[in-house]
N, C-alpha and C positions, 0 to 999 in steps of 0.2 A: 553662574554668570546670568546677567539678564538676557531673559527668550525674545525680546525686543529684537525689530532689524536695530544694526548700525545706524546710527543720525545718516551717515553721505548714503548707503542704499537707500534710506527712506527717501530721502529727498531726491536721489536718482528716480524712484521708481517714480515718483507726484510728477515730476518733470515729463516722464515720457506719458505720464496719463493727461497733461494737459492737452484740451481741445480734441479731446478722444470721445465715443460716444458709449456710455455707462451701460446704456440700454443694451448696446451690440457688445461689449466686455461682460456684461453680466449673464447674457446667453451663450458666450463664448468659456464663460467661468463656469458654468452650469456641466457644458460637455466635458470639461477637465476635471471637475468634482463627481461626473458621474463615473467617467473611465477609469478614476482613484478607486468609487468604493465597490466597483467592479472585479477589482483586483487585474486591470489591464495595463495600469499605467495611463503616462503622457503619451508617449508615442506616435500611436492614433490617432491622437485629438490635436497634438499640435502640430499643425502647417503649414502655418503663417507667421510674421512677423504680431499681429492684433493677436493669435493664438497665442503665443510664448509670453507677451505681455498679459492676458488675461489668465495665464499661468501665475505668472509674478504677483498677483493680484490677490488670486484664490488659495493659490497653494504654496507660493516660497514662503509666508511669514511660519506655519505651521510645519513645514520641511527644516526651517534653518531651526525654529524652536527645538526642534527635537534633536539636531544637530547641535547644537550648543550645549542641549545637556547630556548627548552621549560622549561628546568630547571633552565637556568638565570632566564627569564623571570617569575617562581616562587619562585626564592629567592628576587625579588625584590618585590614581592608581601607579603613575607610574609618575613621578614629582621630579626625578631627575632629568625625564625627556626630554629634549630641547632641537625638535627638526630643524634643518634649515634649507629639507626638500620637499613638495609637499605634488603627489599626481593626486588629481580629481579623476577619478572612472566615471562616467555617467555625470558629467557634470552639470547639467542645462545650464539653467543662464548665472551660475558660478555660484550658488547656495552654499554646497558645504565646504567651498575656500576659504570666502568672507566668513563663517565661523571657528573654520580653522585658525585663521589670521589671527579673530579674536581671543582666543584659547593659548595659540602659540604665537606671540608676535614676533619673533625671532626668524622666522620664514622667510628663507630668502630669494625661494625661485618656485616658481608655482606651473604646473602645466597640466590643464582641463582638456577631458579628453570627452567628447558626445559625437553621435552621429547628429543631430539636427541642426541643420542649418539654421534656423531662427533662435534655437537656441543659445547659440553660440556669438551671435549676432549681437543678441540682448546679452548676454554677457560683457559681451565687449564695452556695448554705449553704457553698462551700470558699473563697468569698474574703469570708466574712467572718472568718476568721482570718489574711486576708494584710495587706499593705502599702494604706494606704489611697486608694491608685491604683485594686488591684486590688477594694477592697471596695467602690469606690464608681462602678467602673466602670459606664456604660448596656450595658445586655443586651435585646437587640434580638432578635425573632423575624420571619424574613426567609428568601424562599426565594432563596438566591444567584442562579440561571439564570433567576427569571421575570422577565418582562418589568417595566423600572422605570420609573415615572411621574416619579422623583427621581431624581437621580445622588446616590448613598452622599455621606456627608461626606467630607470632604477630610483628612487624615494626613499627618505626617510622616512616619512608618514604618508600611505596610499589610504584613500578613503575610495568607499563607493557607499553612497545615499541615494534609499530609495531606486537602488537599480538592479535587483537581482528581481524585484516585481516586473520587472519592463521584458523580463526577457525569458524564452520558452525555459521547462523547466530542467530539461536535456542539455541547456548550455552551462548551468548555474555550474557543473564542475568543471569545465574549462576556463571557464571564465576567473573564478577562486583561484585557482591555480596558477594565471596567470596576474594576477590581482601579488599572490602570494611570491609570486617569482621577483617582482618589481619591487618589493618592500625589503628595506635595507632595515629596518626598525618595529614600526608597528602600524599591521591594516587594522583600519576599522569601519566596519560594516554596520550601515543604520537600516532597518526595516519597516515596510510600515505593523502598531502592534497590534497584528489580527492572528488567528490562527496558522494562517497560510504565511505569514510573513515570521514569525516562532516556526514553522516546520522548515522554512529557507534556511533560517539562521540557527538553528537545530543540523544541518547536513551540510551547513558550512562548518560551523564548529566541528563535527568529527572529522569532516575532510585535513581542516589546517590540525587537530591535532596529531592524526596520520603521519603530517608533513612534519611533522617536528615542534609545531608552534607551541609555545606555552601563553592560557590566558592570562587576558589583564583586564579581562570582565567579560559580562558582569557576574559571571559565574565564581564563586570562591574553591572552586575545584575542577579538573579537568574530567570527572567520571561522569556515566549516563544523566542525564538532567532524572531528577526525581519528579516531576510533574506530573502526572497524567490525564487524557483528555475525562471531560470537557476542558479542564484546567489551562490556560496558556501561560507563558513568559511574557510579561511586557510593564512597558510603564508610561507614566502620562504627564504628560509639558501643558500646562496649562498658559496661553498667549492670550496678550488683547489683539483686539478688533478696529482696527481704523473705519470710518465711516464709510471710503472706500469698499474695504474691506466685506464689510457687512452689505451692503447695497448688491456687490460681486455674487454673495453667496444668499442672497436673500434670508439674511437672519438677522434677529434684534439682539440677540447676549453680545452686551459689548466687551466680548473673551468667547474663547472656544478652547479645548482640550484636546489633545494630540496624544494621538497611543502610540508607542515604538518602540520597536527590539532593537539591541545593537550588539555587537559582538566585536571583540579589542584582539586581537591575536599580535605574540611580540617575538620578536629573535632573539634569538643567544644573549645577545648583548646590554639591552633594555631590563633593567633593575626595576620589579615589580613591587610593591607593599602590598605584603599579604595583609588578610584581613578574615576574619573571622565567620563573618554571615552577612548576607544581605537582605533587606526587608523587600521583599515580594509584594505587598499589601499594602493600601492606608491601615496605619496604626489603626485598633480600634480602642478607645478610651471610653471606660465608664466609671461609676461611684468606687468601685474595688480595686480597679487598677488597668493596666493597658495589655492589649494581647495583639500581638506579633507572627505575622507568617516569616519565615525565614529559611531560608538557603542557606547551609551551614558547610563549611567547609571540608566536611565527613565525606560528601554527597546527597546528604538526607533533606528532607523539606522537616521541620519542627515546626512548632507551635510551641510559643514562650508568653507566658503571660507573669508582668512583671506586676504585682502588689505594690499600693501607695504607700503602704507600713515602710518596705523599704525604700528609703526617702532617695540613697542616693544611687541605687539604680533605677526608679523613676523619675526622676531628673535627667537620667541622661536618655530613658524610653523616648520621654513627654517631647524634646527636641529630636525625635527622629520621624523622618517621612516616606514616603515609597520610595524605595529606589536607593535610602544608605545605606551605608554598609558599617558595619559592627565589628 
């Protein structure tokens, strides 16, 4: 699906940037891009209503991108799914709903859950121009890691995007756990793809498969990842750049490339389509033919280098990108 926001978010978000001052959004976009490649998170940085919005700005077109394609790439995996509950963990101002929405539009009750007030806030004023899932979704103010008196409600599909970064590293297994308790179907976990965010979702995956869980990506088997460092897991959403956009982050590539890990874990009940190997890698193609990193369903990492002689497994090589599966 296209890594574009939705038409009504785009134009949600021009609306609240009218008569705003670019200068003060673009130093406010500065401190949010810095606390991302810090590995701290928003948290921090956002405090205000102008901070969430120059969140919106620098970081949700690159957040929902990668959300869009780690939730294609689980509706392909699992084709019969069809939630019609949907909890946001760590939701800020409603990123991975509106691409939930988009993925599954059959959703018919939605409840985002963040500690930040402004967050939550900007959630609210950006979906009242969405789908009326998203406009009428419960938004919840909730600190994820403290201690709960309740167990969360229960979901068909529980996402948490970009929030195991946000939070010490002591909490990431209660949290999962609780993530995992709420899911009547299938969590899935987006990261950012840096090393540190592959080691989260590396100690998530063992934990849910502990729990019972069987994947639904992006792994084609549930035994030890076969990587190892420097090597990581991850893959990459390339988006455009609105002028906005760019202005925010002080950059001229009108597009920018988003790395991230995600992890699909599903219950008993969810019908998975297996699948062979996954391309790890940009294909690499030369005069001889194309060679391929792969994850193969053994557990092993291979290397397949498919010859142009044979025509019709290089036709099917030549259509493959980072990130399919085989």
């Amino acid at each position: 699906m296209s890594p574009d926001l939705p038409g009504p978010l785009r134009a949600a978000i021009a609306v609240r940037l009218e008569g705003v001052s670019r200068r003060d959004l673009a130093e406010r976009a500065a401190r949010v891009s810095a606390a991302y490649r810090g590995g701290g998170g928003s948290a921090g940085v956002v405090l205000t209503p102008d901070d969430a919005l120059a969140y919106a700005l620098a970081r949700l077109p690159a957040t929902y991108a990668a959300d869009i394609a780690a939730f294609s790439a689980v509706a392909e995996a699992c084709p019969d799914f069809a939630p019609a509950t949907l909890l946001d963990a760590g939701a800020g101002p409603g990123t991975a709903s509106w691409a939930a929405l988009e993925v599954w539009p059959q959703i018919e009750a939605a409840l985002m859950l963040d500690e930040s007030g402004p967050f939550l806030d900007l959630a609210r004023i950006l979906a009242e121009a969405g789908p009326p899932v998203i406009a009428g979704a419960e938004r919840r103010r909730t600190n994820l890691t403290a201690a709960q008196v309740e167990p969360w409600p229960r979901a068909e599909l529980v996402v948490a995007s970009y929030v195991l970064a946000e939070i010490p590293a002591q909490a990431q297994g209660p949290l999962v756990d609780r993530l995992w308790d709420a899911c009547e179907g299938l969590l899935v976990l987006v990261e950012p793809g840096t090393p540190a965010g592959y080691q989260r979702i590396l100690d998530a995956r063992a934990q849910l498969i502990d729990a019972g869980a069987r994947l639904a990506g992006p792994c084609p088997h549930a035994q030890a990842c076969p990587l190892t460092e420097p090597d990581w897991c991850h893959f990459v959403q390339r988006l455009p750049r609105s002028r906005d956009h760019r202005l925010a982050k002080g950059a001229e590539a009108p597009f920018e490339d988003e790395k991230f890990i995600w992890l699909a874990a599903a219950r008993a009940g969810v019908t998975i389509a297996p699948f062979a190997a996954r391309v790890l890698a940009p294909p690499h193609q030369a005069k001889p033919g194309i060679d391929l990193k792969l994850c193969v369903d053994t557990g092993a990492l291979e290397p397949r280098f498919v010859p142009r002689r044979d025509k019709p497994a290089f036709a099917q090589a030549r259509r493959l990108d980072w990130g399919d599966t085989i």
